[in-house]
C-alpha positions in Angstrom: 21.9 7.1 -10.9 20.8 3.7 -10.4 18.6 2.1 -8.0 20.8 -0.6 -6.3 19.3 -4.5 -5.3 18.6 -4.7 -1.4 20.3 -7.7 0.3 17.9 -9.4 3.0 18.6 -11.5 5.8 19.6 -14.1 5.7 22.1 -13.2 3.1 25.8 -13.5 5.0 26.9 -10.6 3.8 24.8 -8.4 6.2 26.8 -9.8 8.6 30.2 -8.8 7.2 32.1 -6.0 9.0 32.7 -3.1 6.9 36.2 -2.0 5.7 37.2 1.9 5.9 37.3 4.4 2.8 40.3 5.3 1.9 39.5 6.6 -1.9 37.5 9.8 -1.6 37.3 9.8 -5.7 34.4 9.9 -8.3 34.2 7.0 -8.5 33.0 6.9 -4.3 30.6 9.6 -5.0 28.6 8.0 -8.0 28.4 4.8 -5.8 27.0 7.5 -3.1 24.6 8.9 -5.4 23.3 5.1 -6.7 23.0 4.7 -2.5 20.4 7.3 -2.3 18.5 5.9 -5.3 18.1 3.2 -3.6 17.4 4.8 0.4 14.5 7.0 -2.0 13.0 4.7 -3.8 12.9 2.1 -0.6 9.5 2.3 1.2 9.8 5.0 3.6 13.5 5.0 4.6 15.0 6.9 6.4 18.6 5.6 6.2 20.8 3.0 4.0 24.6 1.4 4.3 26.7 0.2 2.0 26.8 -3.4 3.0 23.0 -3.2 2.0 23.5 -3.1 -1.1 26.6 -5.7 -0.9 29.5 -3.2 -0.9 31.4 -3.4 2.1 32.5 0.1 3.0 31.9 2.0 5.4 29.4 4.5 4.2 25.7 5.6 5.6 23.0 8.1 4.3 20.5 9.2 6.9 17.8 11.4 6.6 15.1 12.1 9.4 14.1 15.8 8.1 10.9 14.1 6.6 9.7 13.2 9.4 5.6 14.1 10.1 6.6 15.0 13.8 9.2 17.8 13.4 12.7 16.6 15.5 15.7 18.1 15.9 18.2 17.2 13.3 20.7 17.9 10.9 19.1 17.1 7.7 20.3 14.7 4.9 23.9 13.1 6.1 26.4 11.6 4.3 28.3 10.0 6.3 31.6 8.2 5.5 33.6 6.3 8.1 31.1 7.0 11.0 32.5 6.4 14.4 30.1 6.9 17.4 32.6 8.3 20.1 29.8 9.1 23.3 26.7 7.1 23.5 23.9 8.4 26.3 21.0 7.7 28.0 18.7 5.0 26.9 15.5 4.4 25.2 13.0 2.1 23.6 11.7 2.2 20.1 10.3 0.2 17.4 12.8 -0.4 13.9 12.3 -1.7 11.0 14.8 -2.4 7.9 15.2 -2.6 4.1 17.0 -5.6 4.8 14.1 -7.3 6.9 11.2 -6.1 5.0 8.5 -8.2 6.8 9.6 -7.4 10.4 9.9 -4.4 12.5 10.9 -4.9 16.4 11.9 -3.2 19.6 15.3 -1.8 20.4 17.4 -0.2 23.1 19.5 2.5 21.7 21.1 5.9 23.1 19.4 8.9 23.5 22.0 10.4 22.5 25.3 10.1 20.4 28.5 12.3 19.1 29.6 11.1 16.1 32.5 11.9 13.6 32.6 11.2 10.0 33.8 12.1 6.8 32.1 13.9 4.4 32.0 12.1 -0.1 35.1 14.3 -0.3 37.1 12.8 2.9 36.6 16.2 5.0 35.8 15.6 8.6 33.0 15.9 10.3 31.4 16.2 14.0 27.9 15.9 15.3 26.0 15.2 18.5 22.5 13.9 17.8 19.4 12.8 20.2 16.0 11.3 19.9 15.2 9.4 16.0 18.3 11.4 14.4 20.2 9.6 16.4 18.2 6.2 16.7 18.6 6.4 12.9 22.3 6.4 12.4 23.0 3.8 15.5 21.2 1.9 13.3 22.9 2.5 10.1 26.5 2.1 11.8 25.1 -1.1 13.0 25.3 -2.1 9.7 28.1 -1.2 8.9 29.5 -3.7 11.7 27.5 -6.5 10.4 24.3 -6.6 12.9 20.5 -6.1 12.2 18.1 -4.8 14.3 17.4 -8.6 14.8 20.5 -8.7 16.5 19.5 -6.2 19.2 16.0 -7.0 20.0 15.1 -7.5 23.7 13.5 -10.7 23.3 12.7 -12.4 19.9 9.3 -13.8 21.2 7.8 -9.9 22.6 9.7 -7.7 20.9 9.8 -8.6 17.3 6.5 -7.9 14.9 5.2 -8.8 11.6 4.9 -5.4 9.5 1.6 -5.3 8.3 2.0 -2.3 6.2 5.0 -1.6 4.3 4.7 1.6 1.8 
C-alpha cells in the first residue's frame, strides 16, 4: 500500500465531476487500499475520495467509529458509486478538509441521509445515516461532484476559519 499525494485547492481537479466504476477488478481494490493509506496517515481524517488524490472515480472511504464521543454509525465504509437518495432535516457544523489544510468552516448539511452504494467488489449496498456519520459522507460525495466545503459555506467572511491546530 502506498500513501497517495493530496491535491489542494486550488488545484482544478477538485472541481472535476467524478465518472462511475464500472471495473470492480484488483486492480480497483489496490487503488482502494492506497486510498486508506492515505485517509490514515492524513491528520485526523475521517473520510477521503478519489478525486483527492487525482483519480476521478467515484469512490469514498468514511470512517467515524473513532470518534471520542460515541455516535451511531456503521463503522469503516467503502463506498463505491454513492448516490444520496433522501436527504433530512438540517444542521450546522464546523468541516474541515485534506484538501484545505489551513481552513475549517461552517456548513449546512442533512441530519439525515439514505444512501446506496457499491461495495470494492460491485455488490450493492443501502444505508440510512444521521448526525457526523452522515455529515461525513455528504461531504465525501461532495467531492466526488467536484465541490469543497468552500463551496458550501454560509458566508465566507463568518463562517470560514483559519485551523490553528492540525494533527
Amino acid at each position: 500500500m502506498a500513501v497517495l499525494d493530496i491535491l489542494t485547492a486550488p488545484d482544478p481537479r477538485l472541481k472535476a465531476v467524478s465518472a462511475p466504476v464500472e471495473r470492480f477488478d484488483d486492480a480497483l481494490r489496490a487503488f482502494i487500499d492506497d486510498l486508506e493509506a492515505t485517509r490514515r496517515a492524513g491528520p485526523a481524517a475521517v473520510g477521503i475520495a478519489a478525486p483527492q488524490v487525482g483519480r476521478l472515480q467515484r469512490i469514498v472511504i468514511v470512517d467515524v467509529s473513532g470518534m471520542r464521543r460515541p455516535v451511531p454509525n456503521h463503522g469503516h465504509l467503502v463506498l463505491v458509486n454513492p448516490e444520496i437518495t433522501h436527504w433530512e432535516g438540517f444542521e450546522l457544523g464546523r468541516e474541515g478538509c485534506l484538501s484545505v489544510p489551513d481552513y475549517t468552516g461552517n456548513v449546512i448539511r442533512a441530519e439525515r441521509i439514505r444512501l446506496t452504494a457499491q461495495d470494492p467488489f460491485g455488490e450493492p449496498l443501502a444505508f440510512e445515516m444521521e448526525g457526523f456519520e452522515a455529515r461525513a459522507v455528504q461531504h465525501e460525495v461532495d467531492h466526488l461532484d467536484g465541490l469543497l466545503f468552500l463551496d458550501r459555506l454560509v458566508s465566507r467572511r463568518t463562517d470560514l476559519f483559519r485551523r490553528k491546530n492540525y494533527r
